[in-house]
C-alpha positions as CSV (number, residue, x, y, z in Angstrom):
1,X,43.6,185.6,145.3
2,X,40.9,184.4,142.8
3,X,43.3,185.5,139.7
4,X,46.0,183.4,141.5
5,X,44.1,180.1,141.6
6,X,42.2,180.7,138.3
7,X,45.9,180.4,136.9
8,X,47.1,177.5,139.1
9,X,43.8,175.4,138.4
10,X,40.8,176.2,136.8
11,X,42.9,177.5,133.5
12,X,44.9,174.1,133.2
13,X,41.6,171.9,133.1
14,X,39.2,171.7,130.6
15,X,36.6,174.2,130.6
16,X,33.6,171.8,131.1
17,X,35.7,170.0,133.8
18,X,36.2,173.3,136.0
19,X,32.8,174.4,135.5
20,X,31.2,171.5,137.0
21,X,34.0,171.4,139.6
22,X,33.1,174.8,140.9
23,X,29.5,174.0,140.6
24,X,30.0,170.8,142.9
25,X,31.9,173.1,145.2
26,X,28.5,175.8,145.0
27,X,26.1,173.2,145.5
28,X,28.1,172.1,148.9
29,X,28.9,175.3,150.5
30,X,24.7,175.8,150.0
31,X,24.0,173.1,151.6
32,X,26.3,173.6,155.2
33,X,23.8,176.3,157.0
34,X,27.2,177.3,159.1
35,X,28.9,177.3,155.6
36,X,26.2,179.3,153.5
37,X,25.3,181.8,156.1
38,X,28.6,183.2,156.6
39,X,29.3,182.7,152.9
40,X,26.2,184.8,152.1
41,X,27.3,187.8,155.1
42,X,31.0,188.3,153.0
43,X,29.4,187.5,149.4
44,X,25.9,189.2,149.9
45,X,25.9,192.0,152.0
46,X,22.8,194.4,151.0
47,X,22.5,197.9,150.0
48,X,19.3,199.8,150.7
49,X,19.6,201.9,147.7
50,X,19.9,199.1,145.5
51,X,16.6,197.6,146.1
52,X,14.7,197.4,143.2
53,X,10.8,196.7,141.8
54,X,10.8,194.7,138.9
55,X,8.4,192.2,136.8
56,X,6.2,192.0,139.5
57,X,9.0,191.4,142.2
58,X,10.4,193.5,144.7
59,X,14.5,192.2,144.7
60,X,17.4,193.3,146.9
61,X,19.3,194.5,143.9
62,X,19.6,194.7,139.6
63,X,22.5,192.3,139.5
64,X,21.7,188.8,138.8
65,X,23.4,185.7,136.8
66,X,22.3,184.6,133.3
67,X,20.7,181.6,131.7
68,X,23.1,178.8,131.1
69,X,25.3,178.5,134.3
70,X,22.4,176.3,135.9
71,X,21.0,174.6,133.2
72,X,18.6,172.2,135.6
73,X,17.6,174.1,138.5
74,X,20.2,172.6,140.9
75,X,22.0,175.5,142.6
76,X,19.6,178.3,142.6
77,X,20.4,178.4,146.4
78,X,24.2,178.4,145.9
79,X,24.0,181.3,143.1
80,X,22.2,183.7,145.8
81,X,24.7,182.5,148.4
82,X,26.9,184.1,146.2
83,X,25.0,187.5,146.3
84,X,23.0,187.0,143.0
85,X,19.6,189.3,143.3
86,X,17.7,187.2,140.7
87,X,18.6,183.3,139.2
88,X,18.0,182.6,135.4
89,X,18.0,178.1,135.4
90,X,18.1,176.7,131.6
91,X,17.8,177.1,128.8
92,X,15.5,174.2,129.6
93,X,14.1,172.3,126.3
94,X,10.9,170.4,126.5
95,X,12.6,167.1,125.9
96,X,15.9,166.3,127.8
97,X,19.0,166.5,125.4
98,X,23.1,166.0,125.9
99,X,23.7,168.6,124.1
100,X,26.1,168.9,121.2
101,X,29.4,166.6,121.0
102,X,32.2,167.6,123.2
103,X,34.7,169.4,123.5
104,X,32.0,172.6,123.2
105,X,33.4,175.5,125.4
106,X,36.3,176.8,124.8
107,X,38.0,180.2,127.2
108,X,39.4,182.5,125.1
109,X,41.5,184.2,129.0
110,X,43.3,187.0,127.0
111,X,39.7,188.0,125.4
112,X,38.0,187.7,129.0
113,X,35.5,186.0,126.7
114,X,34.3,182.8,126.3
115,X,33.0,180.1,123.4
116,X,30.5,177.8,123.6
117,X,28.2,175.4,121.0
118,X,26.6,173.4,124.5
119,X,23.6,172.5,122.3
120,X,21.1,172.9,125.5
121,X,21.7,170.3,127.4
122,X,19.5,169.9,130.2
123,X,17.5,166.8,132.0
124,X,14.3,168.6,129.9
125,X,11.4,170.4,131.2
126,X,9.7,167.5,133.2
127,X,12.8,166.6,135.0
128,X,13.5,170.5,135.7
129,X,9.7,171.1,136.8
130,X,9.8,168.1,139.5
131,X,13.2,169.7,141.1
132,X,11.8,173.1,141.2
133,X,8.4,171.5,142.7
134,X,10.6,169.6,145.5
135,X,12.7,172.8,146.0
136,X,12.6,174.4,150.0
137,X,14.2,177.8,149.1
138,X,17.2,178.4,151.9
139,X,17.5,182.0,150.4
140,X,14.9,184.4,148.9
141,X,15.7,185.1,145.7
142,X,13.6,185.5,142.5
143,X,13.8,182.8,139.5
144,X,13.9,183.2,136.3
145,X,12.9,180.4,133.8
146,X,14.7,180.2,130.4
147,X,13.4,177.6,127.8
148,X,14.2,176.6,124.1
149,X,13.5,174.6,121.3
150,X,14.4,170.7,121.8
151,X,16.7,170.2,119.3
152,X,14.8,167.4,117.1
153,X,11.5,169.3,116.7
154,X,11.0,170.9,113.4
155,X,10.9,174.5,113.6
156,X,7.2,174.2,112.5
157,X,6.9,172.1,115.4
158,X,8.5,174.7,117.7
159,X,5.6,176.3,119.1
160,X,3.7,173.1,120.3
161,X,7.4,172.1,122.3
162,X,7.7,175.5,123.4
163,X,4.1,175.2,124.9
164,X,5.0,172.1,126.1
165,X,7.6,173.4,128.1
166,X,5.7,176.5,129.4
167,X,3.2,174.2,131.4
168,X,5.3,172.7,133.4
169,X,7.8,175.2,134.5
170,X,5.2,178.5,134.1
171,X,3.9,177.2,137.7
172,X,7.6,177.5,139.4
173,X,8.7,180.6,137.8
174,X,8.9,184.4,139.2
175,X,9.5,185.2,135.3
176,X,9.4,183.1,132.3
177,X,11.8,184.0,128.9
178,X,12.0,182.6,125.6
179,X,15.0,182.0,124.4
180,X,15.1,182.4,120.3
181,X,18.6,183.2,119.9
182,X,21.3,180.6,120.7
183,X,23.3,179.9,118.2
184,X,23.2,176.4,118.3
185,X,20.1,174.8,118.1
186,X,19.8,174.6,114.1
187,X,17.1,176.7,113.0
188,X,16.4,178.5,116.4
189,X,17.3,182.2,115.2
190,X,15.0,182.3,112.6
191,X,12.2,182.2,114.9
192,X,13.6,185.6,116.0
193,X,11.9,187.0,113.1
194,X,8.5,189.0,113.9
195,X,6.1,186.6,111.9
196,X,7.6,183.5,113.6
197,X,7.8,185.6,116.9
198,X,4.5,186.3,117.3
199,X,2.6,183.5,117.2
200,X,5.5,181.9,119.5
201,X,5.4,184.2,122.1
202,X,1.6,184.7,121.8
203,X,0.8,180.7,122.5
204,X,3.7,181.0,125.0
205,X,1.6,183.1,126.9
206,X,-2.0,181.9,126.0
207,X,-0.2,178.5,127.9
208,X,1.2,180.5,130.8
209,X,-2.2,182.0,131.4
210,X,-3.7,178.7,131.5
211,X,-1.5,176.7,133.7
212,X,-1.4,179.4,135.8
213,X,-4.4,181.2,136.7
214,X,-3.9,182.8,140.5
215,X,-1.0,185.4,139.2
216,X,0.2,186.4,135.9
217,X,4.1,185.1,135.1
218,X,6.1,187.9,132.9
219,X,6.5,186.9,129.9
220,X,10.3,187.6,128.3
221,X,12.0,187.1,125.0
222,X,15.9,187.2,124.7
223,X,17.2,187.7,121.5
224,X,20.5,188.2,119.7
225,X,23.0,190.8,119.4
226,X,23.2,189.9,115.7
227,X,19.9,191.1,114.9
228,X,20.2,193.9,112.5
229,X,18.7,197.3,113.6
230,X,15.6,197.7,112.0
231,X,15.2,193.6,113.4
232,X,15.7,195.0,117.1
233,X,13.4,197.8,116.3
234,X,10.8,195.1,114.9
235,X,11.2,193.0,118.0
236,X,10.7,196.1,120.8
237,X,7.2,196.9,118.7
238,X,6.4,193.4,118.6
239,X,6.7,193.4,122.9
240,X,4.5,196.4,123.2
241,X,2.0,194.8,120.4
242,X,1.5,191.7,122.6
243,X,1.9,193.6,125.9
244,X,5.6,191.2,126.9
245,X,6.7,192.0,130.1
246,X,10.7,192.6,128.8
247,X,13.3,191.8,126.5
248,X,16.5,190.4,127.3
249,X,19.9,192.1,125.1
250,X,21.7,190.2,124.4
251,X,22.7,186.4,123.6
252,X,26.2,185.0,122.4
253,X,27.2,186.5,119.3
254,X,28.7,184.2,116.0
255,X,30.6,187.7,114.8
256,X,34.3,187.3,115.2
257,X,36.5,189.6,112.8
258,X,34.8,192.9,113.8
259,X,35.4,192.4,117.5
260,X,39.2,192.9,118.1
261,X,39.9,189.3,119.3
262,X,43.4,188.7,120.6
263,X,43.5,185.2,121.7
264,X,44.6,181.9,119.7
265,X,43.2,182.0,115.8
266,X,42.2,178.7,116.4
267,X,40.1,179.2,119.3
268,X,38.9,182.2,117.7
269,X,37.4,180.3,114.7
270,X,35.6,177.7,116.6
271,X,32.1,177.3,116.5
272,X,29.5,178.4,118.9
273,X,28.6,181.9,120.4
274,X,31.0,184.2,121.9
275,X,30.4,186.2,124.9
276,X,31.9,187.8,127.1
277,X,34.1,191.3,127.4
278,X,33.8,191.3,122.9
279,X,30.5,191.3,122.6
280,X,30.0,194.3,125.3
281,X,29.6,197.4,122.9
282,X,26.9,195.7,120.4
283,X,24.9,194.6,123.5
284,X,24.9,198.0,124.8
285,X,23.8,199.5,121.3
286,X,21.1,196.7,121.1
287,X,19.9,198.0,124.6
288,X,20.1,201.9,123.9
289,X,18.1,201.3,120.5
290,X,15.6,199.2,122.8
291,X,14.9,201.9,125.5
292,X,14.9,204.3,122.6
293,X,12.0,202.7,121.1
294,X,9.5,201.2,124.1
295,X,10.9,203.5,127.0
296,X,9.4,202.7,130.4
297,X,6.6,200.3,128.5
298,X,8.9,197.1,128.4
299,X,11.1,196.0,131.4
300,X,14.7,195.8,129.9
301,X,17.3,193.5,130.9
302,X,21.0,194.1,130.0
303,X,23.7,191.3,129.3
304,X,26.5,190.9,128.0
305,X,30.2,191.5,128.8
306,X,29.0,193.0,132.5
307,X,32.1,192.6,134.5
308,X,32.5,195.7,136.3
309,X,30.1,197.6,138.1
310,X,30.7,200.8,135.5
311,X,29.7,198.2,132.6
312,X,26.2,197.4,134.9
313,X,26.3,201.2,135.8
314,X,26.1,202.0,131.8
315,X,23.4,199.4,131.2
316,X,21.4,201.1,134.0
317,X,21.8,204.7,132.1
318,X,21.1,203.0,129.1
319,X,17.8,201.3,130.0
320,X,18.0,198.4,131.8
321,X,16.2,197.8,135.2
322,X,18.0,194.9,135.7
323,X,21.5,193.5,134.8
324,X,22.7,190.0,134.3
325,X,26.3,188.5,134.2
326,X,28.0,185.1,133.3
327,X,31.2,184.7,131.7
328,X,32.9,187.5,133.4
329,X,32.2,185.3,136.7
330,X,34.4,182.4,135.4
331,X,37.6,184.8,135.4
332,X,36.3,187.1,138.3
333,X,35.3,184.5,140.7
334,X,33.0,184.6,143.9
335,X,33.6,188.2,144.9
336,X,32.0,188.9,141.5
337,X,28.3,189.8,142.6
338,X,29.7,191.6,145.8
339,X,31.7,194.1,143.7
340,X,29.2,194.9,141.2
341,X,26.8,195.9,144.2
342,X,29.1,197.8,146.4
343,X,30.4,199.8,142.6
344,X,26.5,200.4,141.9
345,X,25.9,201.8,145.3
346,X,28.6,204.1,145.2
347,X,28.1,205.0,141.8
348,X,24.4,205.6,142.8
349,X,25.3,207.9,145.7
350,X,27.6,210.2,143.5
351,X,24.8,210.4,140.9
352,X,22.4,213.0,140.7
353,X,19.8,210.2,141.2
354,X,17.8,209.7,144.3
355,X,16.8,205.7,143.5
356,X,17.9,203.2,141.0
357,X,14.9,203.5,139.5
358,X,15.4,207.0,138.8
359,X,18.7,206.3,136.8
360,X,17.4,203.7,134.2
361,X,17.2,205.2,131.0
362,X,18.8,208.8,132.4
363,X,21.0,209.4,129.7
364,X,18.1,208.8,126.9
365,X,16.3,211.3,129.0
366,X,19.1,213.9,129.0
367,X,19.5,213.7,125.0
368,X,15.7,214.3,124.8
369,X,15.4,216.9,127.5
């Protein structure tokens, strides 16, 4: 059904256009309590087995959407209507920003992948902390809070707007990440590397501390799945050095010839960060040669081309607690969430694994046995 009227409608209009369409139609349905309780009954239903204990939280399941769907905290309700376990809002910057000039996402349908160069565009961190301080939760769900470098501030300015950023939204958060690797704030990747990274996340969490003293928020970094190896490798020792809570694999990728692409050359070449079904293999590898290197030590979050429950299934073998998805629910729609749980908790009952828990990291475990 979905397919159907992703052909009729959504694929005819502009990307943008259908994305804030659907989102309208989200932030709606959440806000109907006839509407949004029986959507979450046929889009949410729970599985026991799937519960999960993660970064402090206990959550009704692994599976929940990425940064950059809900840039400014506006439809965190709507997103775990939709049977979301966990809600990543942002990237948030400290300063609000339009973004970069449009047209800036671009579907690539034959690919199952998409392009975008948004430039993080968001109302900024003041404007995003005020909505999250006036929010009355209709759902339990945990939040995630993504932020990024405003786009005018000198990467040796990066930390103070990071900081910046951190005490006003550290307060609302269940989680906090810092986000190092979109590809299109100028400059941003190169913070990615350890002697930028440490200081960063170090004053990132020296400020979270501070502004919040009753609990301590996680601390995440995401990074890129164009890091070379020995970069990943610097990264996970870097987490267990400072003590991070977990690293998020991966962000869009800029690589395009290695991948296989089918769609249009021209939308192929266009700038911005591609993600989606292509970039699933190198975000796996990223999250293997994680789990390899800090285990149990660092909670592990796998993105990245997740459209099936098998591709969560693998991420959860590979290492991750938790799993995250995005552009695979443009083209698979609201039943998205809901198939991903009920192919987990069958693929967890044919398992030789008694919990969730029990599976993440198993096939590490079986090399190494």
């Amino acid at each position: 059904m979905y397919s159907l009227f992703f052909n009729l409608i959504f694929r005819r209009m502009d990307p943008e256009k259908a994305h804030h369409l659907a989102f309208r139609w989200i932030r709606l349905a959440a806000r109907i309590p006839v509407l949004r309780t029986f959507a979450a009954a046929v889009l949410a239903p729970r599985y026991k087995e799937l519960r999960v204990e993660a970064l402090g939280r206990r959550m009704h399941g692994p599976f929940g959407l990425a940064a950059g769907f809900d840039k400014n905290a506006v439809a965190i309700d709507g997103m775990a209507m939709l049977g979301f376990d966990h809600v990543e809002i942002g990237t948030v910057t400290a300063e609000p920003q339009p973004g970069n000039p449009k047209k800036r996402l671009f579907r690539l349908v034959p690919d199952r992948a998409l392009i975008n160069r948004m430039g993080f565009n968001n109302d900024g961190s003041a404007a995003v902390a005020a909505r999250l301080a006036a929010r009355n939760p209709v759902f339990r769900t945990t939040l995630g809070v993504n932020i990024g470098k405003t786009k005018v501030v000198p990467e040796d300015e990066a930390i103070a707007d990071y900081v910046a950023s951190t005490e006003r939204l550290a307060g609302h958060a269940d989680y906090l990440v810092v986000n190092v690797s979109s590809p299109n704030t100028p400059g941003l990747r190169n913070l990615q590397a350890v002697d930028h990274l440490r200081p960063l996340l170090s004053a990132v969490r020296e400020a979270a501390d501070r502004t919040v003293t009753g609990r301590r928020v996680p601390l995440l970094v995401k990074i890129a799945p164009d890091l070379a190896d020995e970069d990943v490798d610097a990264v996970a020792d870097l987490a267990v050095e400072l003590g991070l809570d977990g690293i998020i694999a991966t962000n869009t990728t800029i690589a395009r010839d290695s991948l296989g692409l089918v769609s249009d050359p021209a939308l192929v070449q266009e700038i911005g960060g591609l993600s989606g079904a292509p970039v699933k293999e190198r975000s796996l590898e990223v999250l293997r040669r994680l789990y390899a290197r800090v285990g149990d030590r660092v909670t592990l979050i796998g993105v990245g081309g997740i459209a099936t429950a098998e591709d969560a299934w693998q991420r959860i073998l590979a290492g991750a607690t938790l799993v995250q998805g995005y552009s695979a629910f443009i083209y698979e729609g609201p039943f998205y969430a809901r198939a991903i749980h009920k192919g987990l908790a069958a693929r967890l009952r044919n398992s030789p694994y008694a919990t969730l828990a029990d599976a993440v990291g198993a096939e590490h475990k079986k090399v190494t046995a």
